[in-house]
C-alpha positions as CSV (number, residue, x, y, z in Angstrom):
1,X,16.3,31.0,5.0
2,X,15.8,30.7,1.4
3,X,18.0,28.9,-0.9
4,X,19.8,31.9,-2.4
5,X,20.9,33.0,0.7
6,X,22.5,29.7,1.8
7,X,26.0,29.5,2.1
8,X,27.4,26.4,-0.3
9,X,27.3,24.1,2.9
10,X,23.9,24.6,4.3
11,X,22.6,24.2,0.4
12,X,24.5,20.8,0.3
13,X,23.1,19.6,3.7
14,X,19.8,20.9,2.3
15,X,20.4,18.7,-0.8
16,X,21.7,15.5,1.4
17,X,18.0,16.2,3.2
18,X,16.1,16.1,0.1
19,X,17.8,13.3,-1.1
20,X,17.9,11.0,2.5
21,X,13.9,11.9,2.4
22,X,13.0,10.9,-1.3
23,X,14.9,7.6,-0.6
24,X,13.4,6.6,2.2
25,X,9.7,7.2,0.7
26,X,10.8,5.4,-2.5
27,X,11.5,2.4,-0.4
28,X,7.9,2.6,1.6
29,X,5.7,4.0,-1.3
30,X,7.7,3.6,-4.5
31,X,9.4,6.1,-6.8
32,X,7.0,6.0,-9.4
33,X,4.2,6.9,-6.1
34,X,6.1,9.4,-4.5
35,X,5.3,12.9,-5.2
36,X,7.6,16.3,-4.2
37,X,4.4,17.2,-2.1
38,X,5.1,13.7,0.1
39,X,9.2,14.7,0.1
40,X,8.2,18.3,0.8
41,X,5.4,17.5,3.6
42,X,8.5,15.1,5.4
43,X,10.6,17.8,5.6
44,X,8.2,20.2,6.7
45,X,8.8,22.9,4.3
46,X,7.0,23.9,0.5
47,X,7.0,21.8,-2.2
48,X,8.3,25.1,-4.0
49,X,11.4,25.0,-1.7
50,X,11.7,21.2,-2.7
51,X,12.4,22.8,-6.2
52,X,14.7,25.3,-5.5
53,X,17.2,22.7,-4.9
54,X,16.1,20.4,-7.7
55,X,14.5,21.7,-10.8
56,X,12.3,18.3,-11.3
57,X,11.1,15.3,-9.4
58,X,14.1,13.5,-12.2
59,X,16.8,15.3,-11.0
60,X,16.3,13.5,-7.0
61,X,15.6,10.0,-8.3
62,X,18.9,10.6,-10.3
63,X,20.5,11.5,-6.9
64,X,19.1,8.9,-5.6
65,X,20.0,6.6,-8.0
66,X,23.4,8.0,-7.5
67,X,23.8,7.5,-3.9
68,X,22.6,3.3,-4.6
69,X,25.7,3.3,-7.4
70,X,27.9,4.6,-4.5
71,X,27.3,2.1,-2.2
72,X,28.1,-0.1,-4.7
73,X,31.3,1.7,-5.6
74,X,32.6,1.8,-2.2
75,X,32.3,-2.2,-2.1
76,X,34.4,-2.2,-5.4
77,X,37.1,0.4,-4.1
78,X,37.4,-1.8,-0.9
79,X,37.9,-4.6,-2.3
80,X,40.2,-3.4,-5.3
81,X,42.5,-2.0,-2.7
82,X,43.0,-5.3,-1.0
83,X,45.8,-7.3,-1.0
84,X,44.1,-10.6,-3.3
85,X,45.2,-11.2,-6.7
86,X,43.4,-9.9,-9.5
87,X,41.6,-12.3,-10.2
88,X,40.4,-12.9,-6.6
89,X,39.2,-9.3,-6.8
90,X,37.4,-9.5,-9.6
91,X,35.5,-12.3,-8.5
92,X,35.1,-10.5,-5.3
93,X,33.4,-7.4,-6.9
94,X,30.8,-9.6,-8.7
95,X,30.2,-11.4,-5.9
96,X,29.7,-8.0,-4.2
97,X,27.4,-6.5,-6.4
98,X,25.3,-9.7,-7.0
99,X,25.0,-9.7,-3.1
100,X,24.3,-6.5,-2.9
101,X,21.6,-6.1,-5.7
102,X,19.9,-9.4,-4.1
103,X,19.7,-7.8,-0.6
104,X,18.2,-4.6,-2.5
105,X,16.2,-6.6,-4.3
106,X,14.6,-8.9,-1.5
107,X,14.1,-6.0,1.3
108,X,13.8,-2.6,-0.8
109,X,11.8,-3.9,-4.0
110,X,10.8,-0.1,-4.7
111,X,14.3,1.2,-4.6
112,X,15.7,-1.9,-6.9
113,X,12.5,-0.9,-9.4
114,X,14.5,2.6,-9.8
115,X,17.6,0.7,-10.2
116,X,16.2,-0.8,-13.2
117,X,13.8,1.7,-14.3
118,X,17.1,3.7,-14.3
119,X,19.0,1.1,-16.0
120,X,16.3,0.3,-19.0
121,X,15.6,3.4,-19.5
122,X,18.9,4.4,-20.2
123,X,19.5,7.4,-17.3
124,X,22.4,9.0,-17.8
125,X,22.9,8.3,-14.0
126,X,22.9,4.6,-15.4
């Protein structure tokens, strides 16, 4: 089935593929390392399928990128909707992302380098 003829579902699953792939390789190889031949070959399809759901290689390191900022969102939202005082939150959601950053940092090194590639660069994902 080609991309045009995928219903909006089956396009987004696609997508959550790609994405689930090119994360996974950026943790074992690097982003910088990882071609769309390596996410295509993983997922056993063309590399020219690869980009009929995203245009260039930037576009899933931006995804990427996104799903990391999510993760830490989620933490944030959790612990902004608990019942601690402001400031207790606050200090919580530092302490959350510092925590979470080191973890990223000591056992996915590649993935934290898109983090900050992302972050010096100025990404708009960023």
């Amino acid at each position: 089935m080609s991309a045009k003829t995928m219903n909006a579902t089956e396009r987004g699953d696609m997508q959550c593929a790609i994405i689930a792939t090119a994360e996974r390789l950026f943790r074992e190889i690097g982003f910088q390392k990882t071609t769309i031949a390596d996410i295509s070959v993983d997922l056993r399809m063309s590399s020219a399928n690869v980009y009929r759901f995203f245009a260039v290689k930037g576009e899933i390191e931006a995804a990427v990128c996104l799903r990391l900022f999510g993760e830490i969102e989620a933490a944030a939202i959790r612990i902004a909707r608990s019942p601690a005082s402001a400031s207790e939150k606050l200090r919580d959601v530092i302490t959350a992302i510092v925590q979470m950053n080191a973890l990223r940092f000591q056992s996915g090194r590649r993935l934290h380098e898109l983090i900050e590639t992302a972050h010096c660069e100025n990404w708009p994902i960023a």
